[in-house]
C-alpha positions as CSV (number, residue, x, y, z in Angstrom):
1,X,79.3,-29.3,29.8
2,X,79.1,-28.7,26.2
3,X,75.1,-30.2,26.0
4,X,74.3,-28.0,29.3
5,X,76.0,-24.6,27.4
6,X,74.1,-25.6,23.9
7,X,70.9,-25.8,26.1
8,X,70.9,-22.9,27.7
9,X,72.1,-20.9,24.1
10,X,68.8,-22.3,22.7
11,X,66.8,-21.7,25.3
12,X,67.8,-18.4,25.3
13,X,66.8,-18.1,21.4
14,X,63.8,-19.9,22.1
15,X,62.8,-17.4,24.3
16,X,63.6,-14.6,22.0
17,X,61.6,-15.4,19.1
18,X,58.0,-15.5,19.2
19,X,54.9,-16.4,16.5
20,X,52.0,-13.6,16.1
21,X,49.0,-14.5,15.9
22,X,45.2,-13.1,17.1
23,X,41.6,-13.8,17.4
24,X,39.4,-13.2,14.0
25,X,35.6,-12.6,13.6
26,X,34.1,-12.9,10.3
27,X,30.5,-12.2,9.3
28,X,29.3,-15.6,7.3
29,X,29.8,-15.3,3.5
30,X,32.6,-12.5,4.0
31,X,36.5,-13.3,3.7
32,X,39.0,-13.4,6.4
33,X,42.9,-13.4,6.8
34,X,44.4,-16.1,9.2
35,X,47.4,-14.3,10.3
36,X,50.5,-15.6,11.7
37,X,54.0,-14.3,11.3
38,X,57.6,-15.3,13.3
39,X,59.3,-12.8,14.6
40,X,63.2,-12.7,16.3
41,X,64.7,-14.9,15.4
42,X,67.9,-16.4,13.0
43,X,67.3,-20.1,13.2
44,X,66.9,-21.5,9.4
45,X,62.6,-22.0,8.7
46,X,62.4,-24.9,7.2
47,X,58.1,-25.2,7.0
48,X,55.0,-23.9,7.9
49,X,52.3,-25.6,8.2
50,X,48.9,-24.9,9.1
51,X,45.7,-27.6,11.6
52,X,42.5,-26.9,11.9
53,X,40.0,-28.6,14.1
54,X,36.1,-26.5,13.4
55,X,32.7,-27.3,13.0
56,X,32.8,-29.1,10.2
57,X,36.1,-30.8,10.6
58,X,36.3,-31.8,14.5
59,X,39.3,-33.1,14.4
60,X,42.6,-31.7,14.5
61,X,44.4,-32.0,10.8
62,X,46.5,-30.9,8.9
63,X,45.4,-29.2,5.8
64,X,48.1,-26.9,4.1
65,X,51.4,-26.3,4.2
66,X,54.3,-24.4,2.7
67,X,58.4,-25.3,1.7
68,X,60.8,-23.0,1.3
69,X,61.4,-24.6,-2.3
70,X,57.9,-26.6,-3.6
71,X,55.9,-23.9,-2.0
72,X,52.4,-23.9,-0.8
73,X,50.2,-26.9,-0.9
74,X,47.3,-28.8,0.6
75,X,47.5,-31.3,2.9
76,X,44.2,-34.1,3.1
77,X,42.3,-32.4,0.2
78,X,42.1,-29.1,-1.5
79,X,39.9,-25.9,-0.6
80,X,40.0,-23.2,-3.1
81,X,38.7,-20.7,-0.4
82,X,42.2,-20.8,1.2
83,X,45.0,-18.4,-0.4
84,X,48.6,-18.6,1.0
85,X,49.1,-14.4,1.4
86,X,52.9,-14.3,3.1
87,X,55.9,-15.1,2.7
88,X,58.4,-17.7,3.6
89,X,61.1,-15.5,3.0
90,X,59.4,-13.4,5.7
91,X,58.8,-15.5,8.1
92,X,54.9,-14.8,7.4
93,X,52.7,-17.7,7.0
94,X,49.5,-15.6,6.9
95,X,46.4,-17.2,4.5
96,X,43.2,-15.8,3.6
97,X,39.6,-17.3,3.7
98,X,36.9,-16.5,1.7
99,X,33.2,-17.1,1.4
100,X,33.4,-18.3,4.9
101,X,30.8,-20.7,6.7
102,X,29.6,-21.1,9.7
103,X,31.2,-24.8,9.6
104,X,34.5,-22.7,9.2
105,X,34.4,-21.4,13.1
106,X,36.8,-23.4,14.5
107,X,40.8,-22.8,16.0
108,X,43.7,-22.5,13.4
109,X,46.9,-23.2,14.3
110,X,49.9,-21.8,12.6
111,X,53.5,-23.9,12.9
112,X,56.8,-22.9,12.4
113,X,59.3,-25.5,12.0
114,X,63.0,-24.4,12.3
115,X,66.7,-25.6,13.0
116,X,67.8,-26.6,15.4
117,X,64.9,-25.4,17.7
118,X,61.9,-27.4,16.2
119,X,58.2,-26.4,16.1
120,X,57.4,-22.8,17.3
121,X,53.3,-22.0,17.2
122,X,50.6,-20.1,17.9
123,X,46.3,-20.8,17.4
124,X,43.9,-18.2,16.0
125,X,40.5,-18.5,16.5
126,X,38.0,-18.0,14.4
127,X,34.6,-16.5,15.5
128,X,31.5,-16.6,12.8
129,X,29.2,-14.0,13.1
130,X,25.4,-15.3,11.2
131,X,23.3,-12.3,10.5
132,X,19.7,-13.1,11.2
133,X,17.1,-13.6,8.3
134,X,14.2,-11.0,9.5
135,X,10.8,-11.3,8.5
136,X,6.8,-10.6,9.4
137,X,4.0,-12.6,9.0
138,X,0.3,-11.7,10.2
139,X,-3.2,-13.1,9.3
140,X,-5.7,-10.1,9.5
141,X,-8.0,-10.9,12.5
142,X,-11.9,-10.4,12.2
143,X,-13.0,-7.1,14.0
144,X,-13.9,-8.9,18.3
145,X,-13.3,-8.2,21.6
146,X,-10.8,-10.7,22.5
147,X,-7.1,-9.8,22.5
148,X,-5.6,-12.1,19.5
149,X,-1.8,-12.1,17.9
150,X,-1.4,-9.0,15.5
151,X,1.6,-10.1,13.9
152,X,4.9,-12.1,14.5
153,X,8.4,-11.1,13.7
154,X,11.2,-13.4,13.1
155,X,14.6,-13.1,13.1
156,X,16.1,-16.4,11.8
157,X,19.2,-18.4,12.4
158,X,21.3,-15.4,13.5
159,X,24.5,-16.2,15.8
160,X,24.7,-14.7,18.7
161,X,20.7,-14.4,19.1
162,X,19.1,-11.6,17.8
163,X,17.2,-8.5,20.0
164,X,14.2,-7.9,18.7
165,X,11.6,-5.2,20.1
166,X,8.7,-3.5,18.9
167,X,8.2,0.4,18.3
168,X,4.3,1.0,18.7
169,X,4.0,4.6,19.2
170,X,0.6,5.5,20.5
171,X,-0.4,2.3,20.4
172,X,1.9,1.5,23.5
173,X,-1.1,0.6,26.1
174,X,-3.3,-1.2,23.6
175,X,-0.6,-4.0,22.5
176,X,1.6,-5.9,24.4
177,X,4.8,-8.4,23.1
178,X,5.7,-11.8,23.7
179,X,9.2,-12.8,23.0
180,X,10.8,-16.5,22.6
181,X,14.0,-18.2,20.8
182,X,15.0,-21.7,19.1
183,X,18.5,-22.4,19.8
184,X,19.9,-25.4,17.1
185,X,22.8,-27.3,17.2
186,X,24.7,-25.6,14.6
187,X,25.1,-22.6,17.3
188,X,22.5,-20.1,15.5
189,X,19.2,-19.4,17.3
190,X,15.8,-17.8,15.6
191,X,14.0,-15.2,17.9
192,X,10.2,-14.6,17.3
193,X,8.4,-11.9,18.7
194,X,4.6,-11.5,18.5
195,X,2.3,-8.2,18.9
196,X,-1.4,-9.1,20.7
197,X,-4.2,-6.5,20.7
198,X,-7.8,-6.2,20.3
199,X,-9.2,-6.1,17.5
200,X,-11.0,-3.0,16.7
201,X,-11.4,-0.4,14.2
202,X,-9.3,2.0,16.9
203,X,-5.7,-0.2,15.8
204,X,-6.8,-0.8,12.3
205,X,-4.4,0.5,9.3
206,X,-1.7,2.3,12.3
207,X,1.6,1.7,11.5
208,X,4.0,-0.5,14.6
209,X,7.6,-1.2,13.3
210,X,9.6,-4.4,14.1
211,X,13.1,-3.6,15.2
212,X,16.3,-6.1,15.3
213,X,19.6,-5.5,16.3
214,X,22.7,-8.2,15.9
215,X,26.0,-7.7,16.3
216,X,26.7,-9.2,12.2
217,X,24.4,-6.3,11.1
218,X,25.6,-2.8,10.3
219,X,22.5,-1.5,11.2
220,X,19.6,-2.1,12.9
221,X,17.2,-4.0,10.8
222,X,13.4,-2.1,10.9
223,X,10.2,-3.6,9.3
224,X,7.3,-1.7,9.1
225,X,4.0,-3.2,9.4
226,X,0.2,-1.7,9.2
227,X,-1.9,-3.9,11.3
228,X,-5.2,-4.6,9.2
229,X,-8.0,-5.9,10.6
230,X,-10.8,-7.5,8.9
231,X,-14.4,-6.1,9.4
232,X,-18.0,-6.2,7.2
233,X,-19.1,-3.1,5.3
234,X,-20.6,-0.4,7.3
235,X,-23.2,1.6,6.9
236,X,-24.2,2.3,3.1
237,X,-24.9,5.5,1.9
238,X,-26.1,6.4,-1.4
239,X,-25.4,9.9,-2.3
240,X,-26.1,11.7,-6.3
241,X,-22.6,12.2,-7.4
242,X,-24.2,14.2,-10.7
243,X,-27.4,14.3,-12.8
244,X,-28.6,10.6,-12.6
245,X,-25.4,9.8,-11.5
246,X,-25.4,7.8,-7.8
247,X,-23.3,6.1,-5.9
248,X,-23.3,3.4,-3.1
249,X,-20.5,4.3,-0.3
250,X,-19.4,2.3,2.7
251,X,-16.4,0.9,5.0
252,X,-15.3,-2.4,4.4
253,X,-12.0,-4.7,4.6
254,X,-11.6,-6.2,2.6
255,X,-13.3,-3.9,0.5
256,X,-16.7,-4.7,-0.4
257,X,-17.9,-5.5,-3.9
258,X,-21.4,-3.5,-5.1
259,X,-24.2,-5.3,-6.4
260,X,-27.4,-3.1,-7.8
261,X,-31.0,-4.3,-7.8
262,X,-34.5,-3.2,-8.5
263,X,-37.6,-4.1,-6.6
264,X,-41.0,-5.9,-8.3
265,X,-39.7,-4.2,-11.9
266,X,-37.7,-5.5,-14.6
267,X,-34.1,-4.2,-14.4
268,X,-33.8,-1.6,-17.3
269,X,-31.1,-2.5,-18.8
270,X,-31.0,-0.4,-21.8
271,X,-31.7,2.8,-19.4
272,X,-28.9,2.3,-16.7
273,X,-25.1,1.6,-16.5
274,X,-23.8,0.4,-13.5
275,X,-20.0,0.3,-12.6
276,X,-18.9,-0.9,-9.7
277,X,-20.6,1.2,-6.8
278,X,-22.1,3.6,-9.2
279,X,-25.5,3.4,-11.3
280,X,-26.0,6.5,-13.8
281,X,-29.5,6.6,-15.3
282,X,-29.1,7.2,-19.1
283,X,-32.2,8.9,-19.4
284,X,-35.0,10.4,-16.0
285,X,-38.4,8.6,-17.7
286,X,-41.1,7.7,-15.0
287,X,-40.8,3.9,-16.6
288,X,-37.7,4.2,-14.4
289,X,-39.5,5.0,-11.2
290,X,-39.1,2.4,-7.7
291,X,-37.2,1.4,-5.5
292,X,-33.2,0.4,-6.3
293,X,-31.0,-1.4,-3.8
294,X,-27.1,-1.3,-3.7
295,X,-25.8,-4.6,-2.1
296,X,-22.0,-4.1,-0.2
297,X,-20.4,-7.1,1.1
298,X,-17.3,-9.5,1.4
299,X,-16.4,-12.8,3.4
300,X,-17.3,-11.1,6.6
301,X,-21.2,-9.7,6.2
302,X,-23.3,-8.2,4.0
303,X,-25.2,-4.7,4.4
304,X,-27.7,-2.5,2.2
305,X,-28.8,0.9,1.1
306,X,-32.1,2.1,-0.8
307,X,-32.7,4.8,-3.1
308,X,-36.2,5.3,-4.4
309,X,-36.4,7.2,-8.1
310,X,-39.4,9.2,-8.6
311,X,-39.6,11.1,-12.0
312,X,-43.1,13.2,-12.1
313,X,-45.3,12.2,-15.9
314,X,-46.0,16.0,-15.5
315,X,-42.6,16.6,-16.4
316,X,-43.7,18.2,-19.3
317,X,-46.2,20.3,-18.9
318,X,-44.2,23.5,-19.3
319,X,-44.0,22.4,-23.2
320,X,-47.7,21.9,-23.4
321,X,-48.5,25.5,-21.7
322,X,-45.7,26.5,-24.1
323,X,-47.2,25.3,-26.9
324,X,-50.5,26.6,-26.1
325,X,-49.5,30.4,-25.3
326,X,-47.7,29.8,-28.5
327,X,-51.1,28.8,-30.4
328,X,-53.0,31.8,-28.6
329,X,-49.9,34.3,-29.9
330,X,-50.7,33.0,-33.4
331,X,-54.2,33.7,-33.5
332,X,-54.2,37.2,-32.3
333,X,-51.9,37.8,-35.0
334,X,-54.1,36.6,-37.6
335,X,-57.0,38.5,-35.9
336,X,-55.0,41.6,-36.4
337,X,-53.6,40.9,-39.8
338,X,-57.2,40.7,-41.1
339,X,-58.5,43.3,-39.2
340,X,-55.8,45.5,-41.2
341,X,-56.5,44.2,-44.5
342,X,-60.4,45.1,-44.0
343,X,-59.7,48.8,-42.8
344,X,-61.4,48.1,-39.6
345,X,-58.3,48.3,-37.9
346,X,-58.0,52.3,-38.3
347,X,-61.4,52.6,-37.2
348,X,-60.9,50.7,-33.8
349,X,-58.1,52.9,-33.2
350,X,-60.1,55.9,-33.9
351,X,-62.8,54.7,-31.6
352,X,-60.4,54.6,-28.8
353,X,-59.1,57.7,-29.3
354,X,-62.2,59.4,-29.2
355,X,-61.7,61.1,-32.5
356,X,-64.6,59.6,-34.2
357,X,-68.2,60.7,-33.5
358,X,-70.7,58.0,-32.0
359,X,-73.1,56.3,-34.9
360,X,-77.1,57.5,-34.5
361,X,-79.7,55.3,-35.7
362,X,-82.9,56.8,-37.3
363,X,-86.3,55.7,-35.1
364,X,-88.4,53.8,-36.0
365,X,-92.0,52.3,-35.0
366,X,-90.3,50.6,-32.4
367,X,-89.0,53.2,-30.7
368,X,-92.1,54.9,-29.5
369,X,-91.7,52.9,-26.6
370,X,-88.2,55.0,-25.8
371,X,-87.6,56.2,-22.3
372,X,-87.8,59.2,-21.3
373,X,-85.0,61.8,-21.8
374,X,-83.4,59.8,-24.4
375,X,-83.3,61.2,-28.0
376,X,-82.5,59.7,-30.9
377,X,-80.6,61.7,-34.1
378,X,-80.8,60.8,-37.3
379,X,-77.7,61.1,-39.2
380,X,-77.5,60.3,-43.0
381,X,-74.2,57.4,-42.2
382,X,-76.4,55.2,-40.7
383,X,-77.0,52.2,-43.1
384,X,-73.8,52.5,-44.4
385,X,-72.0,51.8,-41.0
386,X,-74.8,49.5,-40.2
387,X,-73.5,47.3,-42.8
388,X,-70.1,47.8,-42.7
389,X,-70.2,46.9,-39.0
C-alpha cells in the first residue's frame, strides 16, 4: 500500500513539472541559444546534461554537462563555441552557440536529472539556414543569328534552394531563361539560371538584372548585368575635327585600334602627328598631297576609310599679286616725287585745269604743206617750252 501511495504522489509530480524547450533556426556563421529550462517542480536537480546527434557527429553523445557544485564541463572533448548561459540554481540549462556550421544542424537534447523522479527532458532542433553565394559569368558572343547563352547566374550552396529569376524589361520577348539545380550531400543545393538571345546590335549594352531570393538572406540579392556583344568596326568615317586636324570614327567592340597610312608616298613623318584615331598635319604644303587611309579593327574584322589631301602650289599667289601692286605703288611715287622736284608737276596741273594757254609753234618751210583752215601763231615762248618739254 505504501509503494502504490508513493507511486501515484510521484506520478502526480511527474506530471506537474515540465522541461521547455523549442525549435531554433540559425543562419550559418551566426550564434544561437539552445534553450531549455525546468519548470514546476520541488524535487532536488541534481544535473543537467546536454546529447547531440547532427551532421557532423551522427551519433547520439554526450558532450557537456553541468553540477550543482563542479559546474559546467565538457563531456568527450571541448568546443569553445558552446557557452553554458543559465543557471542551475534556476533550473535553466540554456547554452549558446556561436559561429555555427552547417555540420552543427542536428537535435539537442536537454536532461534534467532530479530526486527521486529521475531524468526529465526535452530535444531542440536545430535548423541551418546557408545563404547562397550569387554570382554572373558571361562570355561576349560574336554579333549572329543563332540564339546563344547571354549570361548565367549562380546561386551557390544555399540551403533551402535558392529562386532565382531574371528582370529583362523590354527585352522580355527577345530572351528566354533556363533554370536547373545541383543538390549535394551536405543538404545545400546551387541553382544556375542562364539568359539566351540573339545576338545582335538590338540587345547589345541593355541592362537585364539577376534576381535571388532565400529565405537566409534579408533581402533579395540583385545583380546587374549589360549584355555585350562582340562585333567588327563599322563603317569608318573620317571627319576634319579642326584645321588639319582629322579624325577616323567608327563602332566597334571591342573597340577598334587606328592605324594611319599613306599611299605610293613616303610617310611624312616630320609633317604629321598621329594619336590614336586622329592625324593633325603640322603644316598644309602640297609635298603633303595623296591619298591617307585610317585602318579600324580588332579580333573580329577589319574595315577602312580614305581621305585624300589636296593643297593647291597656287596657294600663294595672293602674295605675289601683293607684292607686285606693291612694286607698281612704289614707282608711281617716285614718278611723282621727281616730277615735283623738276617743277613739271605744277604745270601738269595747270594743263588740266585749263588755266594755261596752249604752246604755238612758229612755221616753218615745212609747213607750206598745212591744211586748209589751220593757222599757225607764233608766240615768242616757243623754244623755251620746246626744250623744257
Amino acid at each position: 500500500m505504501f509503494m502504490l501511495v508513493s507511486a501515484m504522489i510521484l506520478s502526480t509530480v511527474t506530471e506537474a513539472l515540465q522541461v521547455i524547450g523549442g525549435n531554433k533556426t540559425v543562419i550559418q556563421g551566426g550564434t544561437v541559444v539552445l534553450p531549455c529550462k525546468l519548470i514546476d517542480t520541488r524535487e532536488t536537480l541534481s544535473q543537467i546534461s546536454w546529447q547531440r546527434m547532427t551532421r557532423g557527429k551522427p551519433r547520439n553523445e554526450n558532450f557537456f554537462t553541468i553540477l550543482p557544485k563542479d559546474g559546467p564541463k565538457f563531456v568527450n572533448g571541448g568546443d569553445e563555441r558552446f557557452k553554458f548561459i543559465g543557471s542551475i540554481d534556476d533550473s535553466n540549462g540554456s547554452l549558446q552557440l556561436s559561429n555555427v556550421t552547417l555540420m552543427d544542424e542536428g537535435t539537442y537534447t536537454c536532461i534534467f536529472t532530479l530526486f527521486p523522479s529521475g531524468n526529465h527532458k526535452t530535444e531542440i532542433p536545430l535548423n541551418v539556414l546557408v545563404p547562397p553565394v550569387s554570382s554572373l559569368e558571361a562570355i561576349p558572343p560574336v554579333l549572329g543569328d543563332k540564339e546563344v547563352s547571354l549570361v548565367t547566374c549562380t546561386a551557390a550552396g544555399s540551403r533551402p534552394p535558392a529562386e532565382v529569376r531574371w528582370q529583362t524589361g523590354d527585352l522580355a520577348d527577345k530572351l528566354r531563361a533556363t533554370t536547373n539545380s545541383i543538390e549535394y550531400n551536405n543538404g545545400t543545393t546551387t541553382t544556375i539560371s542562364s539568359l539566351f538571345g540573339i545576338p545582335s546590335r538590338e540587345i547589345d549594352n541593355q541592362l537585364v538584372q539577376c534576381v535571388v531570393n532565400n529565405a537566409a538572406l534579408e533581402r533579395e540579392q540583385t545583380l546587374p548585368f549589360t549584355i555585350e556583344i562582340y562585333f567588327p568596326p563599322t563603317e569608318v568615317n573620317i571627319s576634319e575635327r579642326a584645321s588639319g586636324s582629322f579624325e577616323c570614327v567608327t563602332e566597334a567592340n571591342p573597340d577598334a585600334k587606328f592605324t594611319w597610312n599613306r599611299f605610293n608616298n613616303p610617310w611624312p613623318q616630320s609633317a604629321v602627328r598621329v594619336e590614336g584615331a586622329t592625324l593633325q598635319f603640322l603644316s598644309m604644303t602640297s609635298d603633303l598631297n595623296g591619298l591617307y587611309q585610317c585602318e579600324a579593327s580588332n579580333p573580329y574584322g577589319t574595315k577602312h576609310g580614305h581621305l585624300y589631301l589636296h593643297v593647291s602650289s597656287g596657294g600663294c599667289a595672293a602674295c605675289w599679286t601683293l607684292f607686285s601692286l606693291l612694286l607698281i605703288l612704289n614707282v608711281a611715287a617716285a614718278a611723282l616725287w621727281y616730277l615735283y622736284k623738276s617743277g613739271n608737276l605744277q604745270r601738269i596741273r595747270e594743263l588740266i585745269s585749263g588755266d594755261m594757254e596752249p604752246v604755238q609753234r612758229s612755221p616753218s618751210a615745212s609747213d607750206s604743206g598745212v591744211r586748209p583752215g589751220v593757222h599757225r601763231i607764233p608766240t615768242t615762248s616757243d623754244s623755251a617750252d620746246s626744250h623744257g618739254l
